[in-house]
N, C-alpha and C positions, 0 to 999 in steps of 0.2 A: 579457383578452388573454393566452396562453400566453407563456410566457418564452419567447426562441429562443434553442437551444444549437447551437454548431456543434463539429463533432468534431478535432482535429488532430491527425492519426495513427490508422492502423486494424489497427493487429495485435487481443490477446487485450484490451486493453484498450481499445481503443476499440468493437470486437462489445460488451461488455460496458457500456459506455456507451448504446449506439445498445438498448441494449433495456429496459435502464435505465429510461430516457428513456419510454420506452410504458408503465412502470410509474407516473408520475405526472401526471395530466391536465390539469397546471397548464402543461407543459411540451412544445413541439415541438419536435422536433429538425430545422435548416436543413439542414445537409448534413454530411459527409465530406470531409476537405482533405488529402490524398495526396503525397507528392513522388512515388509511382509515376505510369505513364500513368492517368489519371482511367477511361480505359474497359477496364483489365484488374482494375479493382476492384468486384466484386460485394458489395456491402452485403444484411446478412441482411433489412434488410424493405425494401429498395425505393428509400431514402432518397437524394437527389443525391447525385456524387461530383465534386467539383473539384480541378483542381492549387493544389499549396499554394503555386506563384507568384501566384497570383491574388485569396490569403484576405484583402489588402487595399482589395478592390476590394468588399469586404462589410460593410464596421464598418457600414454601418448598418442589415442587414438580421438583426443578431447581436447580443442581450445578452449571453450568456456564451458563451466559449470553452473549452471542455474540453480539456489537452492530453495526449495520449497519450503519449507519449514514451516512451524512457529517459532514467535520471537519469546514467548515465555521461556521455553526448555530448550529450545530444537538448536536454533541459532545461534545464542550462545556459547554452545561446544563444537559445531556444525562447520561452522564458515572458519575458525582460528586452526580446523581441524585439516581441514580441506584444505586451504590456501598454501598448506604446508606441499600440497600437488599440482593443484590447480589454478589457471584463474577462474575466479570467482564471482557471480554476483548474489545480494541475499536481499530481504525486503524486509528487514530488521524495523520495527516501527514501536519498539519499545522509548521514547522520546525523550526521558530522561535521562536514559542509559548510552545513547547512541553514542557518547564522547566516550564512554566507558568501553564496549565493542568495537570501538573503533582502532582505540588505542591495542589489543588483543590481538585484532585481524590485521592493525600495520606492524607489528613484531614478527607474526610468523607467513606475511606474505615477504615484506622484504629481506627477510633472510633465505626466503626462498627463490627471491625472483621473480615473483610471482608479482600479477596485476588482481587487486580486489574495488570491489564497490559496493558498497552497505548500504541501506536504508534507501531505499527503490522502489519506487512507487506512486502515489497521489500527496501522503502528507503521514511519513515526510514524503520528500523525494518532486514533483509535479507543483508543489504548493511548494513548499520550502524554494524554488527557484522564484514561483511568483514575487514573492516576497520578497527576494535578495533584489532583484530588477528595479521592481518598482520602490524598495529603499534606497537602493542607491539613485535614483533618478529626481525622487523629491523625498529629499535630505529629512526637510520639515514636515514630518506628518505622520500618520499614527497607520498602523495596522491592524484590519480585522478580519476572522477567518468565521465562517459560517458553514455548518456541515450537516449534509442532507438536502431535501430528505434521502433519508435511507436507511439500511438495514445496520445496527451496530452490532457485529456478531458477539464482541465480549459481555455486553450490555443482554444481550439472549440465552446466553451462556448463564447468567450473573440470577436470570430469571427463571431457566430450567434449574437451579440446583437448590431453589426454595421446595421445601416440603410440601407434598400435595400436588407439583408443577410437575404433567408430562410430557409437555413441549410449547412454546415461546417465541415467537420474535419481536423486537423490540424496533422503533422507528425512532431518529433524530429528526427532531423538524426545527427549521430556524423557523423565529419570531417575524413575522413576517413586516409588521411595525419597524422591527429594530433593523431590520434588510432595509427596510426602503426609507429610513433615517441616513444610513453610513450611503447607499447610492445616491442622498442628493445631496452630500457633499459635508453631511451634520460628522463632528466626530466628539461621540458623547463616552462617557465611561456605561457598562454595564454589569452588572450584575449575572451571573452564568444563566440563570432563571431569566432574565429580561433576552436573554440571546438565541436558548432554545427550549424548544420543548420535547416531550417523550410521549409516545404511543405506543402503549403493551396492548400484545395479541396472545391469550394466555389459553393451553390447553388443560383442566384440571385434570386430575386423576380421580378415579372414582371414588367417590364421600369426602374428597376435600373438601374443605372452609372456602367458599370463593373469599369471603371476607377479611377471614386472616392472610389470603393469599397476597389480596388489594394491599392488605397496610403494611403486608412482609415488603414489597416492590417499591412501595410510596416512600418508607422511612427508609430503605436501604444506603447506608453511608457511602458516599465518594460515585454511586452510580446515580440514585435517584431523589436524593434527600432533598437536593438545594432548583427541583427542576418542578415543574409544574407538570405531574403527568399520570394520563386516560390510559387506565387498562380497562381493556375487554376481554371477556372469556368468549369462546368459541368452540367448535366442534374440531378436531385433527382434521377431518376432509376438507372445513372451511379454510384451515391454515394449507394444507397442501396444495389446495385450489387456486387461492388469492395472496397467499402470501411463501410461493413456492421459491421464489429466485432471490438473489442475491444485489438491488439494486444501490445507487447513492451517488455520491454528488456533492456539490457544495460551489465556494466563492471566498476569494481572497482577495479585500478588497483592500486600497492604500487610500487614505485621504490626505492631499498637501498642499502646501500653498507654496509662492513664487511670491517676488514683487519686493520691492523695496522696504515696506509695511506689513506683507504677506496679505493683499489684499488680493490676489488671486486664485482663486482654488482650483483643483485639479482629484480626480477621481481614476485609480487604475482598478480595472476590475480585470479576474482571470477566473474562469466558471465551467465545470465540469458537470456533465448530466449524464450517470452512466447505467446502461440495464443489468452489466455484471461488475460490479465490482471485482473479482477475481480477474475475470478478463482482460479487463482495465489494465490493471495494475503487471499481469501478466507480459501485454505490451509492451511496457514500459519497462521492464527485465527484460526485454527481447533486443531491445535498443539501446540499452546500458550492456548487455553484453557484445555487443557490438564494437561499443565504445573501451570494452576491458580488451580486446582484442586489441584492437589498432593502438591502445596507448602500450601495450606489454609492446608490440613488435617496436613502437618506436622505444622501448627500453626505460619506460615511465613506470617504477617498478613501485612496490607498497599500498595501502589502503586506501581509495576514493572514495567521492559522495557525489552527489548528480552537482553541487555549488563547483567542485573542482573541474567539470568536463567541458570541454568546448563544445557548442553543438555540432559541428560538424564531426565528430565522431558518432553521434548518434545516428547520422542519417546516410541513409541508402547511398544516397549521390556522393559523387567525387566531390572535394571543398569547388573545383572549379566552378562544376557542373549548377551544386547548391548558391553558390554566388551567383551567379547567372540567373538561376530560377527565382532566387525570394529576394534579392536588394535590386 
């Protein structure tokens, strides 16, 4: 019997669920759960769509709940909310806070019973396992993470809400210098500006300041202040055209040494190259809920993180099967 997933929330992330979901034949997907009206939401293959007043009225026709959300507002109330019915997964990527949400979602999963898994995704979630691996493998040695290029939607976001701005997107690019420093083994301290840089694609509105626009983005605190970064104005059709999708990527690299004197060095790298981001990431909830499944049946009750999961619950095959094929 397929596992049934149900969707909450259907922007970029939940399309990217819902096809997901056809990608693994262990798995049906039940519906779509909307706070819009249920009948102005066209889902790409077909799938029901109900109000999300209603998603209670389903715990039993639902093993896992995927939730779409944002992690500003959405997740927050969302997942501590749900878990109270469901198992759950969320893609919580507020990074600071994750201990905080965490602690929220394991109160009202295990008093429920319930199996949850937070922060799912590339980083956290994808990266944050890099990481754990190759720290614990070599003890001695430093970590760094590089992101991009790609699209930073907060960072677009951060650029449409300047005055005169009618649409935006913004690029991370690592320094490409400082990439091919930590790959050949250098492990140097850096400065955020030595690490990456920014490229703005800026739509104006009619009679705005390109100029004030430029130095509104250049100074902007906590986004743009400490980075070295190219905006260009453009035409909307130019942005629709070349900058229509949602790509990114990056690299988690570990530098360490061995050896009696640590006279031998060592290099882990794990690197991701992706055309959708949503998609991605979408994946990757598809597989963690997989994993909330099989940990609830075996009675692994309370809130996880992808560091808590065996991989053999993520994957398709049986542990036999998976032993067999990859050692």
């Amino acid at each position: 019997m397929p596992i049934r997933i149900g969707i909450y929330g259907y922007g970029n992330l939940g399309k990217g669920v819902e096809l997901a979901i056809r990608q693994n034949e262990d798995m049906e997907c039940v519906g779509v759960f909307t706070r819009r009206n249920p009948e102005s939401v066209q889902t790409l293959t077909g799938i029901p769509v109900y109000s999300a007043d209603k998603v209670t009225e389903m715990t039993d026709k639902i093993d896992v709940m995927i939730l779409c959300g944002g992690s500003s507002t959405d997740l927050p109330k969302q997942t501590p909310y749900l878990a109270q019915y469901f198992n759950v997964v969320d893609s919580f990527d507020t990074h600071a806070k994750i201990s905080e949400h965490l602690k929220n979602v394991q109160a009202a999963a295990e008093k429920a019973q319930k199996t949850a898994m937070i922060s799912v995704g590339w980083d956290p979630g994808m990266f944050s396992l890099a990481r754990a691996y190759s720290g614990a493998i070599l003890s001695q040695g430093k970590d760094y993470t590089f992101w991009g290029k790609g699209v930073s939607q907060g960072h677009s976001d951060a650029i449409r809400r300047i005055e005169g701005v009618a649409d935006a997107k913004q690029y991370t690019i690592p320094v490409e210098a400082a990439l091919q420093r930590v790959r050949n083994g250098e492990s140097p301290d850096f400065t955020v500006r030595e690490k990456h840089k920014r490229e703005c694609f800026v739509v104006l509105k009619d009679g705005a300041n390109a100029e004030k626009v430029e130095t509104a983005i250049k100074t902007m605190p906590h986004y743009f202040d400490e980075y070295d970064t190219t905006v260009h104005f453009i035409s909307q059709q130019e942005l629709n055209e070349k900058h229509g999708g949602l790509p990114h990527g990056g690299s988690v690299i570990r530098n360490g040494v061995t050896g009696k004197n640590g006279e031998n060095k060592h290099v882990i790298e794990y690197r991701i190259k992706l055309d959708s981001n949503a998609e991605f990431t979408s994946s990757v909830l598809v597989a963690c809920a997989r994993a909330v499944y099989r940990m609830h049946k075996d009675g692994n009750f309370g809130c996880k993180t992808m560091l808590d999961v065996a991989p053999v619950y993520l994957m398709k095959e049986t542990r036999e099967t998976a032993i067999a094929k990859l050692l």
